[in-house]
Residue, then its C-alpha position, 0 to 999 in steps of 0.5 A: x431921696x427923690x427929686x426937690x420937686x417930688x420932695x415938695x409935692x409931697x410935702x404939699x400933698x401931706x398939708x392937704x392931707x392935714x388940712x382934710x383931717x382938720x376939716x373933719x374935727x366937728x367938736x376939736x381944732x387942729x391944736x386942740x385934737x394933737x394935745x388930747x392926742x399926745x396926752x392919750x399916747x401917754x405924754x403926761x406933763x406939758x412940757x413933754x406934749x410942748x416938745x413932741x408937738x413943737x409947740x411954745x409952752x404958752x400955746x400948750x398951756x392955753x390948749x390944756x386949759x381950754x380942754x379942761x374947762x370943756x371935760x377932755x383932760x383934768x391935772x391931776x398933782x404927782x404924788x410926792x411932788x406938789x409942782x408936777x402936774x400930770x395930765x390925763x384925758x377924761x371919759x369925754x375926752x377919750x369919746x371926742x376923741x374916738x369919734x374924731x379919729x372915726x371921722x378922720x379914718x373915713x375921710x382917710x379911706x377914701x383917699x386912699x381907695x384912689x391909690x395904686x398901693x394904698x397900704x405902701x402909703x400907710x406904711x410910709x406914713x406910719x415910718x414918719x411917726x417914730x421919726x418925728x417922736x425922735x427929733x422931738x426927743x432931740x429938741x427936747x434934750x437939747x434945751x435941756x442941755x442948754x438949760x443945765x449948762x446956762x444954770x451951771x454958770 
């Protein structure tokens, strides 16, 4: 692990990154673009995006909403469970986000035809995905652990 300096201008540098993304979402919000997106990743239930996202329920809730009024994501009922909720993304939602993304990768590229070894720095950020899926996961067996043992009493 590199110094706490480097570790914290890297850190820095990955919420610029961030915030540069944001800047180039014409018709979503930073909330709004990472539920459509977990959505579009195959989480279909809310309580899964709350998790992969870190996010509380109400937060997510709100986004789904808001993203169902404008035609991004419909619930639809899971066969045999009236409770369950699935959730899916729409034609419209999926455009929004493609152009999104297309938005996002053109800022991106310019970026990193700056760096010594642009494809190094996508292949280090693309390892922080799967870790980051991992610790959601974690979390999320967690409190379901904790649930379970706090109904058992």
């Amino acid at each position: 692990m590199g110094k706490a300096q480097d570790l914290i201008d890297a850190a820095r540098a990955v919420i610029r990154l961030s915030r540069m993304f944001e800047r180039s979402f014409a018709d979503l919000s930073l909330a709004h673009y990472r539920v459509l997106a977990s959505v579009a990743a195959g989480d279909e239930q809310a309580s899964r995006v709350a998790a992969r996202l870190a996010l509380a329920k109400p937060t997510i809730s709100a986004s789904v909403e808001a993203l169902c009024q404008r035609g991004l994501l419909v619930r639809e009922q899971r066969s045999g469970d009236q409770r369950a909720v699935r959730l899916r993304v729409t034609p419209a939602g999926e455009q929004v986000l493609a152009d999104t993304e297309a938005a996002m990768l053109a800022r991106f590229a310019k970026v990193l035809e700056r760096l010594d070894d642009p494809e190094a720095t996508v292949r280090g950020l693309a390892e922080l995905g799967p870790v980051l899926d991992a610790l959601a996961d974690e979390r999320l067996a967690s409190r379901l652990g904790t649930r379970a043992a706090q109904d058992a009493r």
